[in-house]
N, C-alpha and C positions, 0 to 999 in steps of 0.2 A: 447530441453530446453524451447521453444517457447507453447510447448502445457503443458508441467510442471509449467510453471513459472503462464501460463495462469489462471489452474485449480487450482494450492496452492495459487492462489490470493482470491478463491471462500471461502475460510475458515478463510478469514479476516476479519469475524463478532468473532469469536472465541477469536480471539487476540485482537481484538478492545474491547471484556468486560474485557479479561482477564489485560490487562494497562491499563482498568479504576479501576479494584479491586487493583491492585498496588498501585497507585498515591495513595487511599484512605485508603486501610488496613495497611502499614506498619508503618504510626506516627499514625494510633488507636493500634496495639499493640504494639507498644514500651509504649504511656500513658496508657494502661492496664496492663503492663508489674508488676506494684509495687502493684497491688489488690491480693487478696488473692483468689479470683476464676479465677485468668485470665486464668491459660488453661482448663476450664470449659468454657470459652467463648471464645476462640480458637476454640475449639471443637465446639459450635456450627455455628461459621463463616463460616467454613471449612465444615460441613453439607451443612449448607443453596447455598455458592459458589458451591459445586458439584450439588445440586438438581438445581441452576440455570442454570451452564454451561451443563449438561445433556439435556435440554430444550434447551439451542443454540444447540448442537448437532443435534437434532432432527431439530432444523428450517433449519439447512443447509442443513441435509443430506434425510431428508424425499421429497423435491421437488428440486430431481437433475434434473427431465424432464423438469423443470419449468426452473433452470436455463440452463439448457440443450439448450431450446426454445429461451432464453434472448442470449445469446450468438453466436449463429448459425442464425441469423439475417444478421448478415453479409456475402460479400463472400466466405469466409475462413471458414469451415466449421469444420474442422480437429482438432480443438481447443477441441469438443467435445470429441475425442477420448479418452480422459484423465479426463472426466469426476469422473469416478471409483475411485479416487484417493482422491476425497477432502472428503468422510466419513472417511476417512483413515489417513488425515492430520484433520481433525478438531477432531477426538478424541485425536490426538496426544496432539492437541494443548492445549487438556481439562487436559490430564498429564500435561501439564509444568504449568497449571494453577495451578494446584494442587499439583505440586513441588514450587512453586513461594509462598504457602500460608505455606508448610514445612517447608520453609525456617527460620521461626523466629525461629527455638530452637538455629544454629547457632549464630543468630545475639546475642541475648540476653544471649548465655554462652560466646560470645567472642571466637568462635571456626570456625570464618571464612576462617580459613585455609583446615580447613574438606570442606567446600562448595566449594573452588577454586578447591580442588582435586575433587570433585563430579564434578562439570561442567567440567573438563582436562577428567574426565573418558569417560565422557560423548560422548565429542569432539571425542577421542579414538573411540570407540566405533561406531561413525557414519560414522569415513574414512573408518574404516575396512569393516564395511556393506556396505558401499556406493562401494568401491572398489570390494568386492566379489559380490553384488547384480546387479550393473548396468548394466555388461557387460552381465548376463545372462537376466533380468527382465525389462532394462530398467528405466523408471522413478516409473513405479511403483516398484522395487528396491530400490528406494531412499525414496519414501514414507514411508516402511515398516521398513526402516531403522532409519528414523524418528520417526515413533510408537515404535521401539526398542527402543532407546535413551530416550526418555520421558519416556517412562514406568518404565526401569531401574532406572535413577534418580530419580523420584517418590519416587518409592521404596527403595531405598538405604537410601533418608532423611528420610522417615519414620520411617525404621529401626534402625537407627542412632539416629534420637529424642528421640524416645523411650527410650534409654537409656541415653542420657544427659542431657533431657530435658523433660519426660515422659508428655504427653498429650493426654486425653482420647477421642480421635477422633472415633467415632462409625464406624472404618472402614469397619463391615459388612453391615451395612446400605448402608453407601457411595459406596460401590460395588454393592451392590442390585439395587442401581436406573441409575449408570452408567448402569449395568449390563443387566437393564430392558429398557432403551436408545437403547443400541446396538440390542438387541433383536426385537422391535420393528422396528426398521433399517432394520434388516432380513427381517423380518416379510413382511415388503415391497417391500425390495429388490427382494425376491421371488414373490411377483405378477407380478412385473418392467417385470419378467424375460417371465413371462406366454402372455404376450403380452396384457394386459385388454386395451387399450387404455390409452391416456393421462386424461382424467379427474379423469376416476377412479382413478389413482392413488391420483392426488392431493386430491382427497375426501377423499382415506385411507391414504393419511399422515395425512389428519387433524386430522381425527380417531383414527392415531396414538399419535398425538400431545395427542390430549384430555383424550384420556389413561393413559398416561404419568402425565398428571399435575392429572388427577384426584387420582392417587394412590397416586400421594405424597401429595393434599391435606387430603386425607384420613387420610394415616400414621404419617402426621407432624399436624393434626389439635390441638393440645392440643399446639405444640408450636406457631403456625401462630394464636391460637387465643387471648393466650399470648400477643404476639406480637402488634396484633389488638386493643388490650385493653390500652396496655402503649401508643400507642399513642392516642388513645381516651379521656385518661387521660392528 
């Protein structure tokens, strides 16, 4: 519990933006709520929050030797064993971001009752995992069962909105740049594994990083320049 509780601490940059998107997004769309493009600007909040929280992914999980090194300082060195766990909780934690921002088709048809049952499903969902996972797998059983749970919920509000509350969220985009996150993750993971040394790696994460921001400036420049301009104005 002591190297879990350790390493799920590590992906407490994930959570930290994700309750800063909270406090701010949900009184902006409820006063969006009575515009006649509000789920056109839904849709793009919900972009821009994945292409963000994608980029925390990558900051935690591209230099785990880095924090590997911060933590194994001390005598107790075991801590690290559990390393392998926090890419696994910080994407989870990137689902419940992105269930967290799902959220309004509930709030705004008054069908809060669908969301209590989604989060009980949820809850479900994570004993059963937790109880069949842990005994075989450990803590990393309980992580995977956490990445269960967020995904599932995710998904379920998605699905769910869609029909109470239809909202044109680009979710193939929104997959493509998670998508290209994890990949990139890999991508390193496999070097991690070839033994390159410690610098190299933190050189190809940054590599990785800069990959990452540079496709989405690519792909989103028409909106970030948009963007750039109203506040210039």
């Amino acid at each position: 519990m002591g190297i879990f509780g350790a390493n799920y601490k590590l992906a407490v940059l994930v959570t930290i933006c994700i309750n800063a998107f909270r406090m701010g997004a949900e009184p902006f769309f409820f006063n969006q709520s009575g515009r006649q493009d509000a789920q056109q600007t839904y849709a793009r909040v919900m972009k821009f929050f994945a292409m963000f929280m994608g980029a925390v992914f990558l900051a935690v999980s591209l230099f785990l030797d880095l924090w590997i090194w911060l933590i194994t300082r001390g005598p107790d060195k075991r801590y690290a064993e559990g390393m392998h766990i926090v890419p696994i909780i910080a994407m989870a934690s990137v689902f419940l971001g992105i269930y967290y921002n799902l959220t309004i088709w509930y709030k705004l048809t008054n069908r809060n009752l669908m969301g209590a049952w989604i989060t009980l499903g949820g809850a479900v969902i994570t004993v059963i995992l937790n109880v069949w996972w842990i005994p075989q797998f450990s803590y990393t059983g309980s992580s995977w069962a956490t990445f269960v749970c967020y995904g599932l919920m995710m998904t379920v509000s998605y699905l769910l909105g869609q029909k109470y509350y239809p909202v044109p969220y680009e979710a193939p985009r929104i997959l493509g740049y998670l998508g290209l996150a994890g990949a990139i993750f890999a991508a390193q993971h496999y070097l991690r594994s070839q033994d390159i040394g410690f610098w190299p790696l933190q050189i190809a994460g940054v590599a990785g990083m800069g990959v990452y921001l540079a496709v989405i400036a690519w792909s989103e420049r028409k909106d970030i320049a948009r963007l750039l301009s109203r506040k210039a104005g």
